[in-house]
N, C-alpha and C positions, 0 to 999 in steps of 0.2 A: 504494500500500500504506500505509495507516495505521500510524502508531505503537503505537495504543493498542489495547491488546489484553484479549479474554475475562478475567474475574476482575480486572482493575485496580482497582484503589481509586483513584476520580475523584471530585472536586468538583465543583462546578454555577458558573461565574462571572456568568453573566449568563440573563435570563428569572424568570419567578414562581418557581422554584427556586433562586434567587441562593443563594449561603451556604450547602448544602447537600450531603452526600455519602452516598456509597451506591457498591455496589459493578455493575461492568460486566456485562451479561448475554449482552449479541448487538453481533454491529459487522456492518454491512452495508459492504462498503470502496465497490461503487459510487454509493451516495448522502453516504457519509462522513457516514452516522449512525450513533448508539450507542443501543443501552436501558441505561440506570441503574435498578438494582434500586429501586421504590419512588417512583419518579423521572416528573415528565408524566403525571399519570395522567390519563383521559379516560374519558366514558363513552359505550358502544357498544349501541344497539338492536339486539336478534335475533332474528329470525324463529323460531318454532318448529321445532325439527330434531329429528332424529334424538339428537344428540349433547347438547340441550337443549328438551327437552319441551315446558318450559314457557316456554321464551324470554324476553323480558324486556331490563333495562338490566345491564350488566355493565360493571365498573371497569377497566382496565387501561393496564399503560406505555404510552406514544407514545416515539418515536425524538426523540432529541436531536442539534443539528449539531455537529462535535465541534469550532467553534470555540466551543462554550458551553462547556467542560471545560476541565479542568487535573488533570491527576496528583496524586495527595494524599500528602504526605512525613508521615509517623505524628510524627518527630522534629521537626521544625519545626511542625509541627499548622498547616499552610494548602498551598494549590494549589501548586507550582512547575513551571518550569522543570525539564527533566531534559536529561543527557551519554547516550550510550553510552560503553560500555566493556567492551572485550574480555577474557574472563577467561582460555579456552580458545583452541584453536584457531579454533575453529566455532561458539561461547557468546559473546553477550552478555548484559548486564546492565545495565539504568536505572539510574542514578544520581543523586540528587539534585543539582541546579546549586549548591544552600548549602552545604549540610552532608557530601554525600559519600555520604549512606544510602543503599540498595540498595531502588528501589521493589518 
């Protein structure tokens, strides 16, 4: 089971994305990739269908390994390290490993 989950706010550490953040769209747990919104983009030849007439090249995300990531703390403004932390009985919550922020 991965960590990182739908809607994260992650960073890009390493690949032609270095430096780069954008938010999580899809996690696939058993290849332990991610799409990042905006993120690997690649382009795709398609057959004319149904769904696309006219067919053509078309842009879109590639999946990222999520050892290329890191969790992105708003307060510190770069990737971190993150804690759990229990708030409820049944609730957790990320927590930045610096500062304590609530990813």
């Amino acid at each position: 089971m991965l960590s990182i989950k739908k809607s994260d706010y992650v960073v890009i550490i390493s690949g032609k994305e270095k430096g780069k953040k954008g938010k999580v769209l899809a996690v696939n747990d058993k290849g332990r990739r991610l799409l990042v919104e905006g993120m690997n983009k690649v382009k795709r030849h398609l057959k004319p269908s149904k769904q696309f007439p006219e067919g053509g090249i078309i842009e879109k995300e590639s999946s990222i390994h999520i050892s290329n990531i890191m969790l992105y703390c708003k307060k510190c403004n770069k990737g971190v390290r993150y804690r759990n932390h229990i708030v409820e009985k049944n609730r957790k919550v990320k927590l930045c490993s610096k500062c304590g922020e609530s990813l």
